[in-house]
C-alpha positions as CSV (number, residue, x, y, z in Angstrom):
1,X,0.0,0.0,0.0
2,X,1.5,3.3,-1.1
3,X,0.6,6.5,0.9
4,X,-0.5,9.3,-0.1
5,X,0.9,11.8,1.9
6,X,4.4,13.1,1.5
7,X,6.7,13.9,4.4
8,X,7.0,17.4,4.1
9,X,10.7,18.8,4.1
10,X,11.7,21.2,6.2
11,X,11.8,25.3,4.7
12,X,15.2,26.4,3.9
13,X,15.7,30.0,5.9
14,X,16.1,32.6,3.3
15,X,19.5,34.2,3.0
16,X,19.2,37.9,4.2
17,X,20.3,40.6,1.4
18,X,23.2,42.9,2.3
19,X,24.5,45.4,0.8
20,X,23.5,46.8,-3.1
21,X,21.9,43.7,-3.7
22,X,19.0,45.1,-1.0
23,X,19.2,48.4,-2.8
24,X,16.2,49.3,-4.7
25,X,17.4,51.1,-8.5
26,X,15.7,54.6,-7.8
27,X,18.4,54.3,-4.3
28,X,21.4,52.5,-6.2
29,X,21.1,55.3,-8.9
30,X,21.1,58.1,-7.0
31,X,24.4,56.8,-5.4
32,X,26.1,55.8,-9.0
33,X,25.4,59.6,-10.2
34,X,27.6,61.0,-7.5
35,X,30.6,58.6,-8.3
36,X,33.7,59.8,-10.9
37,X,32.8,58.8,-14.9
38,X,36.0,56.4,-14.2
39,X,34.5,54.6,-11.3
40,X,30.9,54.4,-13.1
41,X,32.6,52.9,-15.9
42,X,34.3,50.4,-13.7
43,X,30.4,50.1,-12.2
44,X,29.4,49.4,-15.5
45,X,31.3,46.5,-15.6
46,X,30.5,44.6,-12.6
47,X,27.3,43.0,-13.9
48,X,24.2,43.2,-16.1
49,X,22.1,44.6,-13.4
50,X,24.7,47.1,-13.0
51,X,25.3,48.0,-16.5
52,X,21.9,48.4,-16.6
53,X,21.6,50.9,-13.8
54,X,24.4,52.7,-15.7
55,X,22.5,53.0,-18.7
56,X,19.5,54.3,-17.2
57,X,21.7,56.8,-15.6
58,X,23.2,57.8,-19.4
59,X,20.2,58.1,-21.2
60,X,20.3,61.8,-21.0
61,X,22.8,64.3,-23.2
62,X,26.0,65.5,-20.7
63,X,28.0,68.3,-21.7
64,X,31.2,69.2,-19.0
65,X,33.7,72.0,-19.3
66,X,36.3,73.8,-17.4
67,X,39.3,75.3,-17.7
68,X,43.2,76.0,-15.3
69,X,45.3,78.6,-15.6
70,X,47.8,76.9,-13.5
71,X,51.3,77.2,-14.8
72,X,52.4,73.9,-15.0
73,X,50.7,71.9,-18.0
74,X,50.2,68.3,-16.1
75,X,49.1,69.9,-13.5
76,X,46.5,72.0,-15.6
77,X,45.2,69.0,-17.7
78,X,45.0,67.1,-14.5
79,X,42.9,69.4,-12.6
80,X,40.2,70.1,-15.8
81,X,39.9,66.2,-16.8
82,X,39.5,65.6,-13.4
83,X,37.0,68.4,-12.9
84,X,34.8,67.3,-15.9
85,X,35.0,63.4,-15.1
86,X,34.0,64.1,-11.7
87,X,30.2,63.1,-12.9
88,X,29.1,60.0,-14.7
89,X,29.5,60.5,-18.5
90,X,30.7,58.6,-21.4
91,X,33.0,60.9,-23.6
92,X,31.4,60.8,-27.5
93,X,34.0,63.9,-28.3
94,X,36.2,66.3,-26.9
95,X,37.5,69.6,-27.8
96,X,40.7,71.1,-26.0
97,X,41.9,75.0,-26.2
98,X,45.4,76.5,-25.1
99,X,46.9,79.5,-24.2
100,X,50.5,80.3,-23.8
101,X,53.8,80.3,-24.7
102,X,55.9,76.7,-25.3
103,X,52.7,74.4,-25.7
104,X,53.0,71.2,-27.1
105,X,49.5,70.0,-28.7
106,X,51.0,66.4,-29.7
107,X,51.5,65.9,-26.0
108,X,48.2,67.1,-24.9
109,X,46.4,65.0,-27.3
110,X,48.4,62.1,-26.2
111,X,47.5,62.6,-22.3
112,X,43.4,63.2,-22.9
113,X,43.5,60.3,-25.6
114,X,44.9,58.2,-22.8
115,X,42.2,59.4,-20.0
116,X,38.8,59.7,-22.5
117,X,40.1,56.2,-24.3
118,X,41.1,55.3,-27.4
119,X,37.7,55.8,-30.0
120,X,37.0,59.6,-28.2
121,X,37.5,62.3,-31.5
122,X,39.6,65.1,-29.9
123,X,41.1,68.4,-30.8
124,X,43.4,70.2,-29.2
125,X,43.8,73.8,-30.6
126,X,45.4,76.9,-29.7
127,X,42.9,79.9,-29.2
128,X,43.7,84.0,-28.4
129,X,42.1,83.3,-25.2
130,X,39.1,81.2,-23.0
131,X,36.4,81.6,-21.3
132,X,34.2,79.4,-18.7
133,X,34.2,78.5,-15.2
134,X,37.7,77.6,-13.3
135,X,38.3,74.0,-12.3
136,X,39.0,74.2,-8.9
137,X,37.3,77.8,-7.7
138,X,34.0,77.3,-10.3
139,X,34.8,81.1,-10.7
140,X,33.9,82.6,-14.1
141,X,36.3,84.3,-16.1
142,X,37.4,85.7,-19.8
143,X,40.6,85.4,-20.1
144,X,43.1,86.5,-23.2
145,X,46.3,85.7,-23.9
146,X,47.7,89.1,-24.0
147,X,46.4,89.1,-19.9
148,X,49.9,86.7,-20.0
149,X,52.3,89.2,-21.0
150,X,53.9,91.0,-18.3
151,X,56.2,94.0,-18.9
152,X,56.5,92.6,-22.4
153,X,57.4,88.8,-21.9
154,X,55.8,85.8,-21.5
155,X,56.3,84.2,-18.2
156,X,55.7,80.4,-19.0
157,X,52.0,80.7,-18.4
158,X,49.2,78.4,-19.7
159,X,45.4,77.8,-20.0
160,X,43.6,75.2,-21.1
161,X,39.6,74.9,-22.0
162,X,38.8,71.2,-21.5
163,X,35.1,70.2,-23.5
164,X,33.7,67.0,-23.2
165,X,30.2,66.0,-24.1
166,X,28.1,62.6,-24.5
167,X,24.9,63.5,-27.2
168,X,23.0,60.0,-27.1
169,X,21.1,60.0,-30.3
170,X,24.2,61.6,-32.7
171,X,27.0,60.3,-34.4
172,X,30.3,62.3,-33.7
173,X,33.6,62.1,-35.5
174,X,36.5,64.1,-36.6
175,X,37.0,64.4,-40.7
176,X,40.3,66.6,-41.9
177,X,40.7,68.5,-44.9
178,X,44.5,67.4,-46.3
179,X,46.6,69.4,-48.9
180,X,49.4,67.3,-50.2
181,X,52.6,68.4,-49.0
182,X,54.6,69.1,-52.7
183,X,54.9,72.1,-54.3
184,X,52.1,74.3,-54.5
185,X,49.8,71.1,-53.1
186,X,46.3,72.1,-53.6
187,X,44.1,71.9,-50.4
188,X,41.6,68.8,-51.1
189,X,38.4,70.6,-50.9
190,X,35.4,68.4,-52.6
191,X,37.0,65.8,-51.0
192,X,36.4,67.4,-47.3
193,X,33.3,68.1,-47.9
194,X,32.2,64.7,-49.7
195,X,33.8,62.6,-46.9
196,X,31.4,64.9,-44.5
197,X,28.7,64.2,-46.3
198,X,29.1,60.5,-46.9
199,X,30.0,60.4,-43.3
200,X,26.4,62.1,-42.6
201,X,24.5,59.6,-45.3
202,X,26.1,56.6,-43.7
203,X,25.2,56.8,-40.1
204,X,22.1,59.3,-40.6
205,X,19.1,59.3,-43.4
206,X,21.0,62.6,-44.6
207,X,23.8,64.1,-46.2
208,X,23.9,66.8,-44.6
209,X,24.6,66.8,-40.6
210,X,23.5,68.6,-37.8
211,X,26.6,70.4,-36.6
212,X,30.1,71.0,-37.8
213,X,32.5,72.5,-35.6
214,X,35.6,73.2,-37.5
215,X,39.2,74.4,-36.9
216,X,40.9,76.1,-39.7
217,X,44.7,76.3,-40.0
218,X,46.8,79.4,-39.5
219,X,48.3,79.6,-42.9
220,X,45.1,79.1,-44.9
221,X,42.5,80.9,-46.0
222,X,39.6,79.2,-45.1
223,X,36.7,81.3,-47.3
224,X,37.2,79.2,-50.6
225,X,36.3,75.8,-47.9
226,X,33.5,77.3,-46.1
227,X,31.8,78.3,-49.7
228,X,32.2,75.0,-51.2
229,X,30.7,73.9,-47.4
230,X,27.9,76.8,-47.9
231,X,26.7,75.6,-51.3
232,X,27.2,71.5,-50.1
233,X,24.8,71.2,-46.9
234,X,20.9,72.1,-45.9
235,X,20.4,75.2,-44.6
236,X,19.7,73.3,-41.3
237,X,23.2,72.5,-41.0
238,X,24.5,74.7,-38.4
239,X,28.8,75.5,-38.9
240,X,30.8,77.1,-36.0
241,X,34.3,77.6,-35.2
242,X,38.0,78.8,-35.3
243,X,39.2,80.3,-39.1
244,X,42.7,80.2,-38.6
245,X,44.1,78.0,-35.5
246,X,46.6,75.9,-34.8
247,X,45.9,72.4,-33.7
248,X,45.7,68.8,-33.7
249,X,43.5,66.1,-33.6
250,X,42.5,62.5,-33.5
251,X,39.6,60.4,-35.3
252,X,37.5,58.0,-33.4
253,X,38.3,55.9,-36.4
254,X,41.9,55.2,-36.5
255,X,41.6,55.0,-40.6
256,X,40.8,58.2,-40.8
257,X,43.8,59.5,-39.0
258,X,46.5,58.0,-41.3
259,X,45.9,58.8,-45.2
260,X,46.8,56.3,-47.9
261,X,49.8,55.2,-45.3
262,X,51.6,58.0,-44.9
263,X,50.3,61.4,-42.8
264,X,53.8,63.1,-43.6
265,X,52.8,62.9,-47.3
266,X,49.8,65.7,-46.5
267,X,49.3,68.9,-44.5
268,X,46.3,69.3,-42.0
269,X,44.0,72.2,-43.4
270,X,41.2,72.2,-41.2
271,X,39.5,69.5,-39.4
272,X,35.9,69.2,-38.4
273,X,33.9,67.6,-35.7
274,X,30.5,66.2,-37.5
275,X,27.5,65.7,-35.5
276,X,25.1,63.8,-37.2
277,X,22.1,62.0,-35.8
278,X,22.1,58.1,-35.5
279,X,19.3,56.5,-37.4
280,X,19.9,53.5,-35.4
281,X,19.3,54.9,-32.2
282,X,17.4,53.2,-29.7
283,X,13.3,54.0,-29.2
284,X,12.7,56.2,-26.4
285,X,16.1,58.6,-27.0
286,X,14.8,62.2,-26.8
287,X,15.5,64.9,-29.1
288,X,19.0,66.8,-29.4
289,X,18.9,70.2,-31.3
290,X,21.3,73.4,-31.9
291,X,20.4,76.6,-31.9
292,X,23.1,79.5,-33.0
293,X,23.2,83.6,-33.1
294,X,25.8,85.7,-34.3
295,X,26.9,89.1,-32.6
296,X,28.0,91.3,-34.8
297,X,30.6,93.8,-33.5
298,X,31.1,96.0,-37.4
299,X,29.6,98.1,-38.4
300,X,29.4,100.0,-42.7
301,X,30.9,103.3,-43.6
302,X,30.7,105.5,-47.0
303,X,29.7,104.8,-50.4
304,X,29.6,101.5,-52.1
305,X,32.9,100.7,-54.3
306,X,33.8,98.8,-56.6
307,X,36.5,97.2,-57.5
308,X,38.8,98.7,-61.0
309,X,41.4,95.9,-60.9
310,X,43.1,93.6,-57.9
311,X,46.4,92.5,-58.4
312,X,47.1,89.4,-56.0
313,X,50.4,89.2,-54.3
314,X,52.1,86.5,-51.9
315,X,54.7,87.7,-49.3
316,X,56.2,86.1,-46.2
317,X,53.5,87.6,-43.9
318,X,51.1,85.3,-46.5
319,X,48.6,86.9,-49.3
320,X,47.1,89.9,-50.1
321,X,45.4,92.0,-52.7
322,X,46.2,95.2,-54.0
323,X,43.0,97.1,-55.3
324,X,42.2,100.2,-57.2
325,X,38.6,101.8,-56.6
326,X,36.3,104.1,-57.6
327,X,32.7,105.4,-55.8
328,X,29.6,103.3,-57.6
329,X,28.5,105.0,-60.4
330,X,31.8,107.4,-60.4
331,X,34.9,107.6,-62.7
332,X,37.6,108.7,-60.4
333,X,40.1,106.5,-59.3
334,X,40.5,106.5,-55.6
335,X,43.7,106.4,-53.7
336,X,43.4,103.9,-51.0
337,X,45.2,106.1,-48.7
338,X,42.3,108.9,-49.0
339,X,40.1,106.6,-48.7
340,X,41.4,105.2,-45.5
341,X,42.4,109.2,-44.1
342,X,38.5,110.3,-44.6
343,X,37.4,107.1,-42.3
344,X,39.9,107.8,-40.2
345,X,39.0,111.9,-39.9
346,X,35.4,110.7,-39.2
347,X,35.7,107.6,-37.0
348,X,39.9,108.7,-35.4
349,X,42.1,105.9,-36.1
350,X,41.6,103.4,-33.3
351,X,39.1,101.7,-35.1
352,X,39.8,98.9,-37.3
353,X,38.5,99.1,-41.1
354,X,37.6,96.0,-43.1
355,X,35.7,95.8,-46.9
356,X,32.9,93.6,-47.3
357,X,32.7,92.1,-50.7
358,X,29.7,90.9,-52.5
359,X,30.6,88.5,-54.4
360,X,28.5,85.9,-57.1
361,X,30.5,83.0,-57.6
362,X,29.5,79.3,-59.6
363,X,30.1,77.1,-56.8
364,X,30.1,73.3,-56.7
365,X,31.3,70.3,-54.9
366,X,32.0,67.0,-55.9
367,X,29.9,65.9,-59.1
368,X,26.9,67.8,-58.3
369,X,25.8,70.5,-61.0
370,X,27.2,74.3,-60.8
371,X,25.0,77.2,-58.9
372,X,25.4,80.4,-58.7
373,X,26.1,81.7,-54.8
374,X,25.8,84.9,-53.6
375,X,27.8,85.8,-51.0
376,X,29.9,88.6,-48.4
377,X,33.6,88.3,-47.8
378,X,35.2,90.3,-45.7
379,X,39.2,91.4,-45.9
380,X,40.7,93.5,-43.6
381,X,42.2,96.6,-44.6
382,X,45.7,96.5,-44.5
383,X,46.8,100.3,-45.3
384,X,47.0,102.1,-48.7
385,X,49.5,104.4,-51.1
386,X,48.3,107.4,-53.8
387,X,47.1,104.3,-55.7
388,X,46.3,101.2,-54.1
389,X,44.1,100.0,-51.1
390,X,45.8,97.0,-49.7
391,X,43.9,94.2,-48.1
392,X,44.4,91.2,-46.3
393,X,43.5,88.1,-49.0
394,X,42.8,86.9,-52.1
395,X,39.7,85.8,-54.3
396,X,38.1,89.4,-55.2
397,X,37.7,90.0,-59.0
398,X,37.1,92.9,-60.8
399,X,33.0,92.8,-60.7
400,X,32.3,93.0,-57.2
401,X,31.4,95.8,-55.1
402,X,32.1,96.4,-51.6
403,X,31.2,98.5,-48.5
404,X,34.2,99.9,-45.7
405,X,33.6,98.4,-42.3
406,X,35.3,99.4,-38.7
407,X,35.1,97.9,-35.7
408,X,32.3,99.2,-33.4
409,X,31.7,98.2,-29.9
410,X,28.2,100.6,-29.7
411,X,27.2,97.8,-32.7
412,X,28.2,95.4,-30.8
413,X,27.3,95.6,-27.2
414,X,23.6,96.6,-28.5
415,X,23.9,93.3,-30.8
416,X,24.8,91.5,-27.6
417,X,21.7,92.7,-26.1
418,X,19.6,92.1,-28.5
419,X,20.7,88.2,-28.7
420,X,20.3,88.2,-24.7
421,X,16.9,89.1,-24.9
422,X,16.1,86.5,-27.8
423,X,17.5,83.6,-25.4
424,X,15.4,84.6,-22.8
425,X,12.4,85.1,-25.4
426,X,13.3,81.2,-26.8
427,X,13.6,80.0,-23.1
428,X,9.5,81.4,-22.7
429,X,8.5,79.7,-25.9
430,X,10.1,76.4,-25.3
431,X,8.4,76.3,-22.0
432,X,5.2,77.2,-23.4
433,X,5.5,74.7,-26.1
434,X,6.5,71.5,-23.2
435,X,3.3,73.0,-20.7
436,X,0.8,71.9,-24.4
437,X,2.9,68.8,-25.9
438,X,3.4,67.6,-21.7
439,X,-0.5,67.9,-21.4
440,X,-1.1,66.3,-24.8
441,X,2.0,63.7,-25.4
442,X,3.5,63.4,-22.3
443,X,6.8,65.2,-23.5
444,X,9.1,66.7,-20.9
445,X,10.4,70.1,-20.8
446,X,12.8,71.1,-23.5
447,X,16.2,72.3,-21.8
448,X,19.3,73.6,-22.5
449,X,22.2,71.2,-21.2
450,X,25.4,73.6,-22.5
451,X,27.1,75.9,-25.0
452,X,29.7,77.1,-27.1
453,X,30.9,80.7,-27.9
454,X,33.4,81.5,-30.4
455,X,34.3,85.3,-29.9
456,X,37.0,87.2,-32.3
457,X,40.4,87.9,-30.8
458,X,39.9,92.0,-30.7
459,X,36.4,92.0,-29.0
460,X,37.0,91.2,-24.9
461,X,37.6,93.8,-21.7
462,X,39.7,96.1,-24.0
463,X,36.9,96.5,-26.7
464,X,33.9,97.2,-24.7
465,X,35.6,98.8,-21.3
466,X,34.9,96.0,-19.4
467,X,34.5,92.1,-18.7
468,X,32.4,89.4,-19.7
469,X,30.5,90.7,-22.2
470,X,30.6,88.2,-24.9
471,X,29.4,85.2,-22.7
472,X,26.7,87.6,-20.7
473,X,24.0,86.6,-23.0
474,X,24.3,83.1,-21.9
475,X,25.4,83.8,-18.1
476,X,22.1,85.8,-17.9
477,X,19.8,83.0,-19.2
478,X,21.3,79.8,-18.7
479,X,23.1,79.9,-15.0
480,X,24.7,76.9,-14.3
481,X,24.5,75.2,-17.4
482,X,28.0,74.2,-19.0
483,X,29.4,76.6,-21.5
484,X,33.1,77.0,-22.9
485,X,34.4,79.6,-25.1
486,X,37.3,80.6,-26.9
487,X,38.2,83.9,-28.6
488,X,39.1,83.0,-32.1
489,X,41.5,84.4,-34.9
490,X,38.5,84.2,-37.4
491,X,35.0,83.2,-36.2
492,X,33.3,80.9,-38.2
493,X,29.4,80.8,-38.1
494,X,26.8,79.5,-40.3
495,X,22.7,78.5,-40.2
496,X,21.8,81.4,-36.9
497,X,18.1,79.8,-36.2
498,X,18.1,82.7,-33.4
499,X,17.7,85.8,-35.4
500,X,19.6,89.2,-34.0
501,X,16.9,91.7,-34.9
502,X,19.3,95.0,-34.9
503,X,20.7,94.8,-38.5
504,X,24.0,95.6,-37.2
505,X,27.0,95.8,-40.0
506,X,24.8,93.3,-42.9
507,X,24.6,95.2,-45.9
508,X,22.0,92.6,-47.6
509,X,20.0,89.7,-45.8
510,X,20.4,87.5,-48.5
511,X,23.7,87.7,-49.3
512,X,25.9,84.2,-47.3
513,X,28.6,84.8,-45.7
514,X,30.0,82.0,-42.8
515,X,33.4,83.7,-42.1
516,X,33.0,87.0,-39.9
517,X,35.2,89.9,-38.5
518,X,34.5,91.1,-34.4
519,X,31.8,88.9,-34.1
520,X,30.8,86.3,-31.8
521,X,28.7,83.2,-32.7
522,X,26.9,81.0,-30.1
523,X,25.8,77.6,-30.3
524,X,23.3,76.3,-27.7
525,X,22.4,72.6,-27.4
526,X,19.3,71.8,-26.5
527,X,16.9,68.3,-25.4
528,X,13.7,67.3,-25.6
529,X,12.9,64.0,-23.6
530,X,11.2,61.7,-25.8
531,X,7.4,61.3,-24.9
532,X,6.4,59.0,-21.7
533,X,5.1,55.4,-23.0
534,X,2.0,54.5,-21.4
């Protein structure tokens, strides 16, 4: 006879959780976001449930920036990679801007490649000054790199701008323009911007990308680029950045930093960071957008010229173009020294003069058909004789007009304004636009998570009277929020969706133009959390 009841065995006691394992995820969150970015990625790593957590934690864009003054160069890279690793993020791309005397770039590049890893694009460039909060004090400052120079001579000082930023949702890499090193080696230029474009196509449904941030070399002129550039990409695409810079850099892709084998066979001309979105990014990422404005710090003086004849010429100082002018509609020929004397009895001769050309060029790139592009160009003045007005650059032809400029820091502090106010007027419409699609989709509110401001060289404490006007604009609306900026030998802006209503120093809305004089252009990032799943 079998039975039918079973001898029941006795109930195990359950082992007590300790430690993170009784930890709920809200809790164990909240203490990985207070942790280094080098101790969350070791965190990452422990197990799936951790690297989960992690994730969670990173689904959100991170921008981090600060800068040292300190002297001594390991010091100063120590104290701002520590400073912006001291939160949880996952470097996508870095950008790196010096100041001083002695500075070697090929080391710096080598000491953030080793701390951000090995597929981080970086650039390392040298800048006429910074701007952002300080490392160790969180103090804000402007500084230039004349502010080094004491009683004439440079006292082995330096100042680096560290930028790091994670944008889930965008594809970021760094694509150089090469000019082959032999004898009058022609920049590649349809090649730059095909390789930009069929970077864009291949990770994004576009050819044309989001951002470019781009670094120019010193000893090129960079118009000819940023035209081909112009003509090649959506008006969407939004172009900021140094003109003329010294610098370095490194691909996320090591292909792309070594060209058919051999580097020393090419110069660097300019290399750009593209940002272009991810068409394989996962559901639920929110939205990433930039926004940009342009200060404008000229402003037009006199008649409209044109130009009789411009005789190029190359020197050691690099090249230039020697015009002869007459008034529109006159006969005369003007000397470029009168012409200069008559600004100078009007305006006194501290201000700096500049012609803006309008220019219609046939512009193309790659295999795509010829346009027609209409387009300013500014040169500065460089001084003048009984004959000739001399200016700094080549590329004006015999057809074009052009209007005298000077540097005006009424223009320009009113322009500053103006943009100051239409932050804080886009800061009220975003949040009126997240109270309806919040109510109706479930979308959080749109924020601004950092900036960059790229400010030319002259503008600063000496050119207004006193400090921090260039980066008040953002200061004023954005407190707190990351922003680094560099004052630039030749700002480069292109695609302002924030519109300075002032008509400061533009002789013609339609005309393009993407390379300005005593400007400053501002880039703001933005996100938009996708919409909550119910």
């Amino acid at each position: 006879m079998i039975s039918t009841t079973m001898e029941e065995k006795p109930k195990e006691a359950k082992t007590p959780m300790t430690g993170f394992a009784s930890i709920n995820d809200d809790l164990f969150q909240n203490i990985l976001k207070r942790i280094p970015a080098l101790s969350f990625a070791s965190a990452a790593c422990v197990s799936k449930s951790w690297n989960r957590n992690c994730n969670q934690i990173l689904y959100k864009p991170k921008l981090a920036s600060a800068f040292s003054l300190n002297p001594v160069q390991k010091v100063a890279l120590e104290e701002v990679v520590n400073k912006v690793l001291s939160e949880p993020i996952r470097p996508q791309f870095a950008i790196a801007n010096v100041i001083g005397s002695g500075v070697h770039l090929s080391g710096i590049l080598d000491f953030l490649g080793a701390k951000l890893g090995s597929k981080t694009p970086i650039i390392v460039s040298c800048a006429g000054g910074i701007m952002g909060r300080d490392a160790v004090t969180d103090e804000y400052k402007e500084v230039m790199i004349e502010d080094f120079w004491v009683d004439g001579a440079s006292n082995s000082s330096f100042g680096i701008m560290l930028s790091v930023g994670f944008l889930p949702g965008l594809k970021v890499d760094a694509i150089q323009l090469l000019r082959p090193r032999k004898a009058r080696g022609v920049a590649m230029v349809d090649k730059f911007v095909m390789d930009i474009r069929n970077y864009a196509a291949l990770v994004s449904d576009s050819t044309s990308p989001s951002l470019i941030i781009m670094f120019g070399s010193e000893k090129t002129d960079q118009k000819p680029v940023m035209e081909k550039l112009d003509h090649a990409m959506s008006r969407e695409t939004i172009v900021v950045g140094d003109e003329r810079a010294q610098f370095l850099y490194r691909s996320g892709i090591e292909s792309r930093n070594v060209y058919y084998g051999s580097v020393d066979q090419y110069f660097s001309d300019a290399v750009a960071l593209v940002f272009a979105r991810d068409q394989n990014r996962p559901s639920g990422t929110g939205e990433i957008h930039f926004h940009s404005a342009l200060s404008s710090g000229v402003s037009a003086i006199g008649p409209r010229f044109k130009a009789v004849s411009a005789n190029e010429m190359e020197s050691e100082t690099g090249l230039s173009t020697w015009l002869t002018v007459r008034r529109e509609g006159g006969q005369e020929i003007l000397g470029g020294q009168r012409i200069i004397d008559d600004v100078n009895n009007e305006l006194g001769n501290q201000t700096k003069l500049f012609i803006g050309v309008s220019e219609q060029r046939k512009c193309f790139a790659g295999p795509e058909k010829p346009r027609q592009m209409r387009s300013l160009a500014f040169h500065e003045v460089m001084g003048g004789d009984e004959e000739h007005l001399f200016v700094d650059g080549v590329g004006i032809k015999t057809v074009d007009y052009f209007h005298l400029y000077h540097s005006d820091p009424s223009a320009a502090l009113s322009s500053c304004s103006n943009i100051s106010k239409n932050f804080r007027n886009l800061k009220l419409d975003w949040s009126f636009r997240s109270s309806q699609l919040h109510a109706a989709r479930g979308v959080g509110e749109k924020e601004v998570i950092g900036g960059f401001v790229f400010a030319c060289w002259g503008r600063g404490e000496s050119f207004f009277g006193h400090s921090n006007v260039d980066s008040s604009p953002f200061l004023a609306n954005f407190p707190g929020v990351p922003m680094a900026g560099i004052f630039t030998y030749g700002e480069i802006g292109r695609g302002f969706s924030i519109l300075n209503t002032d008509g400061s120093g533009q002789e013609d809305k339609t005309l393009c133009f993407c390379a300005h004089v005593y400007s400053t252009v501002y880039l703001l990032v933005s996100y938009t959390p996708a919409p909550i799943e119910h």
